[in-house]
C-alpha positions as CSV (number, residue, x, y, z in Angstrom):
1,X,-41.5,15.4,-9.9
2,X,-41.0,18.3,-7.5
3,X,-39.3,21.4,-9.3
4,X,-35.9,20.5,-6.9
5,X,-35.6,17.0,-8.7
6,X,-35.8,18.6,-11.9
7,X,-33.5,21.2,-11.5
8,X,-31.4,18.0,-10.6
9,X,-32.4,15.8,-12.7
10,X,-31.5,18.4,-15.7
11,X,-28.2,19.5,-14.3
12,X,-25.7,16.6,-16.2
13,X,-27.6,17.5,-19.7
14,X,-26.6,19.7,-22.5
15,X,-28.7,21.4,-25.5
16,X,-25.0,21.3,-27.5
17,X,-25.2,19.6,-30.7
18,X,-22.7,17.2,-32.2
19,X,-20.6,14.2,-31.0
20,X,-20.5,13.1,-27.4
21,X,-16.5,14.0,-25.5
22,X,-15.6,11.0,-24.8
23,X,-11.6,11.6,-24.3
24,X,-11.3,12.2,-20.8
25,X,-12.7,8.8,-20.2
26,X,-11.0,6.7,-22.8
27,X,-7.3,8.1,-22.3
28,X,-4.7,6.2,-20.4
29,X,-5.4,7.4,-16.8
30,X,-2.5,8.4,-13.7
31,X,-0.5,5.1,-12.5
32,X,-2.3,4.3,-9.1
33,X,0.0,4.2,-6.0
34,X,-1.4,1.5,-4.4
35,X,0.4,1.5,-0.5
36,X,-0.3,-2.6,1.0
37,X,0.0,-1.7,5.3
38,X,-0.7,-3.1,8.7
39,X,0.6,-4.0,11.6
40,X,3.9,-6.7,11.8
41,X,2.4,-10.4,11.0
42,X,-0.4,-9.8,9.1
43,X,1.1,-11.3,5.7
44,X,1.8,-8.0,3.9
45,X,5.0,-9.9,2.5
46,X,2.9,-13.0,1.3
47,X,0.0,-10.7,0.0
48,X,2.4,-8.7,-2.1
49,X,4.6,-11.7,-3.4
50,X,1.2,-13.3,-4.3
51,X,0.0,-9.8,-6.2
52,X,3.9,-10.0,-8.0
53,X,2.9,-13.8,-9.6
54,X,-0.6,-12.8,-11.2
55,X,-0.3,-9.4,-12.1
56,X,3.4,-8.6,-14.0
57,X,2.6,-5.7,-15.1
58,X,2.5,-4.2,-11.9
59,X,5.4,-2.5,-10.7
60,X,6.6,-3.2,-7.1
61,X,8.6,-0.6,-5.4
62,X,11.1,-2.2,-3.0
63,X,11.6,-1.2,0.5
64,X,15.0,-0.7,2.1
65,X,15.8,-1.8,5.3
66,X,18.7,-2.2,7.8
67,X,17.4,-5.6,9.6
68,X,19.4,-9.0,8.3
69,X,17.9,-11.0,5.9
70,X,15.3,-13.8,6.8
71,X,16.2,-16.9,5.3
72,X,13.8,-16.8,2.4
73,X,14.0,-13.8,1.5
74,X,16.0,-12.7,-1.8
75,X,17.9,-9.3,-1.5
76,X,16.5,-6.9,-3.9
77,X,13.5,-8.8,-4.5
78,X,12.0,-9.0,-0.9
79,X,13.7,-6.3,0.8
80,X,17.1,-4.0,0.1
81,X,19.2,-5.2,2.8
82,X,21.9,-1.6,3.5
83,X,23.8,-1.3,6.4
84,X,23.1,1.3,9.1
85,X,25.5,3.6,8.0
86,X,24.5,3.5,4.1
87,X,20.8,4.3,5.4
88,X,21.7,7.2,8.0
89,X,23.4,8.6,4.7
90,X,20.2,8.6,2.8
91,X,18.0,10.0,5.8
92,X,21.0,12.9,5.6
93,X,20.6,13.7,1.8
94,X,16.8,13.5,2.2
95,X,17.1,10.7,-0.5
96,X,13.8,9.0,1.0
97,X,10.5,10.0,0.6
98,X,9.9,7.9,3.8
99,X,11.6,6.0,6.8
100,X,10.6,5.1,10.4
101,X,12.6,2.9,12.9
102,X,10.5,-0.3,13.5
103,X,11.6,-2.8,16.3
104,X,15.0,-1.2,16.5
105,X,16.0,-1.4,12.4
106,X,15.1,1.1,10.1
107,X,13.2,1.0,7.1
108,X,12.3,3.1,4.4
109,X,11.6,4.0,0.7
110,X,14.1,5.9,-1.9
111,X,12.5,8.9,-3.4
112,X,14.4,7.8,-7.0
113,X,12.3,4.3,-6.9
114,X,8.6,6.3,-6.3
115,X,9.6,8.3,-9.5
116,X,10.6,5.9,-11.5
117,X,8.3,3.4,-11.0
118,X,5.4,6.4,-12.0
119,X,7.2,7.8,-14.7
120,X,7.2,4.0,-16.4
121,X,3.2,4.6,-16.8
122,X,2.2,1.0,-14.7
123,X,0.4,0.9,-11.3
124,X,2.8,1.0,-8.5
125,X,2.6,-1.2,-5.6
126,X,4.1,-0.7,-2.3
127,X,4.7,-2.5,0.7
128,X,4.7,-0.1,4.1
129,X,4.3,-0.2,7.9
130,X,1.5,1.6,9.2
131,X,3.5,4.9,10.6
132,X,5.1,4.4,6.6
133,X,1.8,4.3,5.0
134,X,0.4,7.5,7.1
135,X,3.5,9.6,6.3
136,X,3.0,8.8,2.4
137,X,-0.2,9.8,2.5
138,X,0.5,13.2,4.1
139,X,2.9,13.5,1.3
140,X,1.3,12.4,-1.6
141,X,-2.5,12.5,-0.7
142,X,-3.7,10.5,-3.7
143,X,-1.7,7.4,-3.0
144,X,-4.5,4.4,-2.2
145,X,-4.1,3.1,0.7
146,X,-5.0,-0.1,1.6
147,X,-5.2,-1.8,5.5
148,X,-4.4,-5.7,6.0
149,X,-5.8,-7.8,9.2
150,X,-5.3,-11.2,10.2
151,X,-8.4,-13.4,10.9
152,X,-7.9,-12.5,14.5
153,X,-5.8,-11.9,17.5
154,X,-5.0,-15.4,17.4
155,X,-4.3,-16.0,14.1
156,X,-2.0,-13.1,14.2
157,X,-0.1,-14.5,17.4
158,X,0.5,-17.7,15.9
159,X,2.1,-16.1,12.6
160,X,4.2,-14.3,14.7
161,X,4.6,-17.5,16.7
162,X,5.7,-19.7,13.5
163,X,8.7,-16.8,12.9
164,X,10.6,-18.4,15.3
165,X,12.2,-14.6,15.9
166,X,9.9,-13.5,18.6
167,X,10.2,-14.6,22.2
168,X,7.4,-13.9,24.4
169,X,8.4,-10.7,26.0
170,X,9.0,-9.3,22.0
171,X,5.4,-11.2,21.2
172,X,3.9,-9.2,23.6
173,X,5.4,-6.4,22.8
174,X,4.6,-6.4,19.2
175,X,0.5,-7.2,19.7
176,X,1.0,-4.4,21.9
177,X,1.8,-2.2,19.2
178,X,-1.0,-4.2,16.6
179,X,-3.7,-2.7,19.3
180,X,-1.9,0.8,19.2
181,X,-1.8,0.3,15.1
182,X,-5.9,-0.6,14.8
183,X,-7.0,2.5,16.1
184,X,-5.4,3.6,12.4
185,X,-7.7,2.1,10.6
186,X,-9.7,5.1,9.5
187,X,-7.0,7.0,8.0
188,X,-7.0,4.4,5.2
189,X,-9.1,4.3,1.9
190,X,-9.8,0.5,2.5
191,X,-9.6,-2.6,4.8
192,X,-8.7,-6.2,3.8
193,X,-8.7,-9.7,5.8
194,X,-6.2,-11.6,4.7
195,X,-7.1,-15.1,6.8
196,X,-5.5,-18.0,7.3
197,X,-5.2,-20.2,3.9
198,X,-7.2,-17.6,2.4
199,X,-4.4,-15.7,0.4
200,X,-5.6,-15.9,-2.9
201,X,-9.0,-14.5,-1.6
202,X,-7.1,-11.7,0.1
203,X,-5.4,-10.5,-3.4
204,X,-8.3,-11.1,-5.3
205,X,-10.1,-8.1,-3.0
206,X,-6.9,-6.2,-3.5
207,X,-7.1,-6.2,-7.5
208,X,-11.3,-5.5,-7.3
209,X,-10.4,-2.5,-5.4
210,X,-7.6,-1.6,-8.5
211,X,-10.2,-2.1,-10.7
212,X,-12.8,-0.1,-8.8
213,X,-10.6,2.9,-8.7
214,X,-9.9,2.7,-12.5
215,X,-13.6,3.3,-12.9
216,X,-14.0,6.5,-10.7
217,X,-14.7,9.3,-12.7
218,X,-12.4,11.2,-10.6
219,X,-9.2,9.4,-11.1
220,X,-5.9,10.0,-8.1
221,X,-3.3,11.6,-9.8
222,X,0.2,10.7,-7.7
223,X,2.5,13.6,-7.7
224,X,6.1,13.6,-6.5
């Protein structure tokens, strides 16, 4: 062994006596702020709906937005529907830690929820557009961040397709913006494919990168 490796080699051990410290590795670590993004179509609802029914113990952060309900979705469960007025109100009192307008609604996240949902010690899950997801991670650096695709273009078209809200000049416009959104990619900690009929396999990713960053032995600590 060369004298380099075993200067390396010899750097983690100790000549101290006694029992091994095994505290910082056994305490409860920092809630995770995981962030589930990507562009409009890609299944974030579905993925995170899924993630709700087999892990409980997660805590899901709502997002507030101005667009009317879609006809399965549950106010306060899906989205929090407010009207345009209400939300201009928060963006005035800087009561969000985050909004962008998206397809001509807003949407955003109350600072009160984020702190909260840390404060009660569980992992924190929340769903965000792309433009969301970067300006969360500007603010809070440790938040995970996690990018969802669709199979393919294709795929992606015909979710949008199956909506029955897009006509073709607003389905054009929006893969427009999926392109624009891709180039994004690397600014986020991981990717996911969530394919056709493949949700559960999609989640199932999700939680193995949870459990991956549980193990790191330098753990994100969000701070708000």
């Amino acid at each position: 062994m060369s004298e380099r490796k075993r200067t390396s080699a010899s750097s983690c051990t100790t000549d101290q006596p006694g029992m091994l410290d095994l505290h910082p590795f056994l305490s409860k670590p920092s809630p995770l702020l995981v962030v589930i993004s990507g562009p409009s179509g890609v299944g974030k609802d579905s993925v995170v709906k899924r993630m709700r029914e087999r892990n409980p113990e997660l805590h899901f952060v709502v997002t507030a937005t101005t667009r009317p309900p879609r006809p399965s979705e549950v106010p306060g469960v899906d989205y929090v529907f407010v009207s345009d007025a209400e939300f201009r109100q928060w963006i005035h009192n800087s009561e969000l830690l985050e909004h962008a307008l998206v397809y001509g609604e807003y949407k955003g996240i109350p600072r009160k929820h984020i702190r909260e949902a840390l404060d009660s010690g569980k992992d924190v899950v929340m769903r965000l557009n792309v433009q969301g997801a970067k300006t969360v991670k500007a603010i809070l650096p440790d938040a995970l961040l996690i990018f969802l695709l669709a199979g393919s273009e294709d795929e992606l078209s015909d979710r949008l397709r199956r909506r029955g809200t897009e006509d073709d000049t607003t389905l054009q416009r929006r893969l427009t913006i999926v392109r624009q959104e891709m180039q994004c990619i690397s600014e986020f900690d991981y990717v996911v494919v969530n394919r056709e009929g493949q949700l559960d396999r999609a989640v199932e990713q999700i939680e193995a990168i949870v459990t991956a960053e549980r193990c790191r032995t330098k753990q994100r600590v969000v701070r708000l």
